[in-house]
C-alpha positions as CSV (number, residue, x, y, z in Angstrom):
1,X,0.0,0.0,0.0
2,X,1.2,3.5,-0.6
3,X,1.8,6.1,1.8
4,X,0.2,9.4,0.6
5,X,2.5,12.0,1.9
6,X,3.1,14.8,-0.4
7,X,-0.2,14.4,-2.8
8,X,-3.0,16.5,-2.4
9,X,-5.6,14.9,-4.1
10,X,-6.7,11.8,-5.4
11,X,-8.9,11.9,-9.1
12,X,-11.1,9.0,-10.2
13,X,-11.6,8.5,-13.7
14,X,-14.0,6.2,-15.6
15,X,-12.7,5.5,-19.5
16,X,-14.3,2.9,-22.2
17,X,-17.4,3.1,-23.9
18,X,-21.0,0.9,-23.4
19,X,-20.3,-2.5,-21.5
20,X,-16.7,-2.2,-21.7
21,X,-15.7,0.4,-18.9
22,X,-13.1,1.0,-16.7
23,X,-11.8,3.2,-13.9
24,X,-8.8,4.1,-12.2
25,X,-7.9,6.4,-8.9
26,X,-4.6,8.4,-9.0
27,X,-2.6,10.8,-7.7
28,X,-0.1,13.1,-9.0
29,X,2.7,15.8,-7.8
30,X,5.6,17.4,-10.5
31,X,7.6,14.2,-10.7
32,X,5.3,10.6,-10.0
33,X,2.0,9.5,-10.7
34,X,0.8,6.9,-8.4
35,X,-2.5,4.5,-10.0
36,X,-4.1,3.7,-6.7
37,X,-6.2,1.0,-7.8
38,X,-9.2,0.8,-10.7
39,X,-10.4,-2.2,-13.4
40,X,-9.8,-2.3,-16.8
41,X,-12.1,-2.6,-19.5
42,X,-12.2,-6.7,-18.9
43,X,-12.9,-5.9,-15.2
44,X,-9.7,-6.7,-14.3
45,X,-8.4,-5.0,-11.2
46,X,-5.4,-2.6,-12.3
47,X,-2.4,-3.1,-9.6
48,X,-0.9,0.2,-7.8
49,X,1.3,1.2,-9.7
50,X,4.3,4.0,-9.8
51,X,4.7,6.6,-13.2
52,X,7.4,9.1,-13.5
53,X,5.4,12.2,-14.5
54,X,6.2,12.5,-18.1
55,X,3.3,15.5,-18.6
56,X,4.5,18.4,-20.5
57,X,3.8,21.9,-19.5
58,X,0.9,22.6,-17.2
59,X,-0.3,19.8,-15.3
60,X,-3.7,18.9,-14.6
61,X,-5.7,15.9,-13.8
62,X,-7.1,15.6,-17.0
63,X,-3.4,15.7,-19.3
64,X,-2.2,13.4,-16.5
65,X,-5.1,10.8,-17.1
66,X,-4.0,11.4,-21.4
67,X,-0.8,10.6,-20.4
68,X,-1.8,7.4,-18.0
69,X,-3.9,6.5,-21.1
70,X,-1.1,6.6,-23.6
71,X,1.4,4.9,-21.4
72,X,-0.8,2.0,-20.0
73,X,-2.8,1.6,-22.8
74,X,-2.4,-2.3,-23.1
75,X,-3.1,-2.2,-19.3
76,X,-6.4,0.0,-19.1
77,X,-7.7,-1.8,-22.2
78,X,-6.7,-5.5,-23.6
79,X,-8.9,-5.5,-26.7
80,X,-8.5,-2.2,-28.1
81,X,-4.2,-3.3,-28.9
């Protein structure tokens, strides 16, 4: 389990379309992102996982999901590789 020291908030996200959905819970600061937990698109459950922050520029909750998205694409969503 992680120890939420220097994050302020955490953001839920829900990603997919019709049946196949997902989520995920994160947190983010200037240099990590941490996935917290969430379930895939297969209703898998998505393990916590570490990110360095790779977001360019500004950084909000919504690039930082992009980013997640682009990264862990295989991960968030089996069938659509």
């Amino acid at each position: 389990m992680f120890e939420i020291l220097d994050f302020e908030k955490c953001h839920i996200v829900k990603f997919g379309s019709g049946k196949n959905t997902g989520f995920i819970v994160y947190t983010f600061n200037t240099s990590q992102i941490r996935i917290l937990t969430g379930k895939n698109t297969n209703q898998e459950e998505i393990p916590e996982t570490i990110l360095d922050n790779g977001v360019k520029g500004k950084i909000n909750p919504t690039k930082v999901f992009l980013f997640v998205a682009k990264v862990l694409k295989r991960t968030l969503c089996p069938q659509c590789v």
